[in-house]
C-alpha positions in Angstrom: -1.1 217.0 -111.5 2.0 214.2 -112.1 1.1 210.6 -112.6 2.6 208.7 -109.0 4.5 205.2 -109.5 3.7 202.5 -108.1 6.5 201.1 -105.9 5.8 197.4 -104.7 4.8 196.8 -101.3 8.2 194.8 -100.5 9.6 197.2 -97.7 7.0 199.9 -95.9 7.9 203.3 -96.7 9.8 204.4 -93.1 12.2 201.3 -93.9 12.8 202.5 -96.8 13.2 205.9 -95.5 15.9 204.3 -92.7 17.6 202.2 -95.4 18.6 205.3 -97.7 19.6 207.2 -94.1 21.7 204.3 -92.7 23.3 202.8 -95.9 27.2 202.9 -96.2 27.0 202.9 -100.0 26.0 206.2 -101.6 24.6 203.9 -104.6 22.4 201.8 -102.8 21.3 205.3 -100.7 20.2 207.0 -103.2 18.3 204.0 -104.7 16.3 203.9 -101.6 16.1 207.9 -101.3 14.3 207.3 -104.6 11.6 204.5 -103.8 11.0 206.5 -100.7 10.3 209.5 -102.2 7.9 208.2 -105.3 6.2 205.8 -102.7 5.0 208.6 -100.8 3.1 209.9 -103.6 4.2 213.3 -103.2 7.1 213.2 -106.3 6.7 212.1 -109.3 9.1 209.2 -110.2 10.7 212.4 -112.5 10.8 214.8 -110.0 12.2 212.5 -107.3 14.7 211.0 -110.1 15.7 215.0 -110.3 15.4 215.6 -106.8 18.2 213.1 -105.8 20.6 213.1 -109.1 19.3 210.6 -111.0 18.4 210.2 -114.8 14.7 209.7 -115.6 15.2 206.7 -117.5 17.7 204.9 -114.6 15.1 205.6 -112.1 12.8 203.6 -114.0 15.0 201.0 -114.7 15.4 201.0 -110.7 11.9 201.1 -109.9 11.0 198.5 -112.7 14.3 196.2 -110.7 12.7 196.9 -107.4 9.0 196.0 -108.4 10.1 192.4 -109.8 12.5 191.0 -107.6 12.4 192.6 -104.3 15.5 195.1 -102.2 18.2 193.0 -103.7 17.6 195.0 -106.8 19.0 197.7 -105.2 22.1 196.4 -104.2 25.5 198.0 -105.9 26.6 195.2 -107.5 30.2 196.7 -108.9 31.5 196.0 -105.6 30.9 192.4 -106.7 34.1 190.7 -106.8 32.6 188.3 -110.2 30.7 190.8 -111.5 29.4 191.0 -115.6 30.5 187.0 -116.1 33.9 187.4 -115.7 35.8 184.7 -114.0 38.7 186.3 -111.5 42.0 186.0 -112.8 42.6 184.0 -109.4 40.6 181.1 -107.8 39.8 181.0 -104.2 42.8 178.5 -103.5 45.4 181.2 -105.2 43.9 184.1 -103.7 44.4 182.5 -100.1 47.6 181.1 -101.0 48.7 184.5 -102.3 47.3 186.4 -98.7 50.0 184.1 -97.3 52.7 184.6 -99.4 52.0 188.2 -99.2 52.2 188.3 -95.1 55.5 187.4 -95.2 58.6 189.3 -96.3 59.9 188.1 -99.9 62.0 185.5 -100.1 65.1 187.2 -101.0 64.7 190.0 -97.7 63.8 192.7 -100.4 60.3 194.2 -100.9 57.1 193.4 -103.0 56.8 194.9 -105.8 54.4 195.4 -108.9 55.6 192.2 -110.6 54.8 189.7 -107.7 56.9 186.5 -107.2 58.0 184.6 -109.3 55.8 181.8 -109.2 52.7 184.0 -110.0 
């Protein structure tokens, strides 16, 4: 018989069951599809792992994420616009004054292009 997980008790299993149904990111679904599975102590963390594409050794890393802090673990955070400690090439004040800029034709009544304007 396989050794069962132990998922924390942070989110009941159904929830977790209607987050991996409902989410609109296919990383964070199949994080949940995971928990769901192993905390219904029919799968093995392996064999649920298997069952829904994932490496062994990444499903524990997610399980181990989940146990210590919680469903935020589970968020996909390359969608992150500062992700891995990198500062954006742009601050917030650029960024808006570039959406500006960039809602208005160019300057010279041609088009925008790869290089930007000139003040960039």
């Amino acid at each position: 018989m396989p050794k069962y997980a132990t998922v924390a008790d942070h989110l009941e299993a159904e929830e977790l069951k209607r987050r991996y149904q409902h989410a609109k990111d296919p990383v964070e679904s199949r994080r949940y599809h995971l928990l769901w599975l192993v905390k219904q102590h029919k799968y093995s963390l392996k064999q649920a792992a298997s069952g829904v594409g994932l490496n062994y050794d990444y499903g524990k890393d997610i399980l181990k994420a989940y146990n210590q802090e919680g469903p935020d673990a589970l968020r996909n955070r390359r969608r992150d616009p500062c992700r891995r400690g990198r500062p954006p090439l742009l601050n917030c004040e650029q960024m808006e004054s570039l959406r500006q800029v960039l809602e208005s034709p160019p300057a010279d009544g041609g088009l925008w292009s790869a290089s930007g304007p000139s003040w960039l």
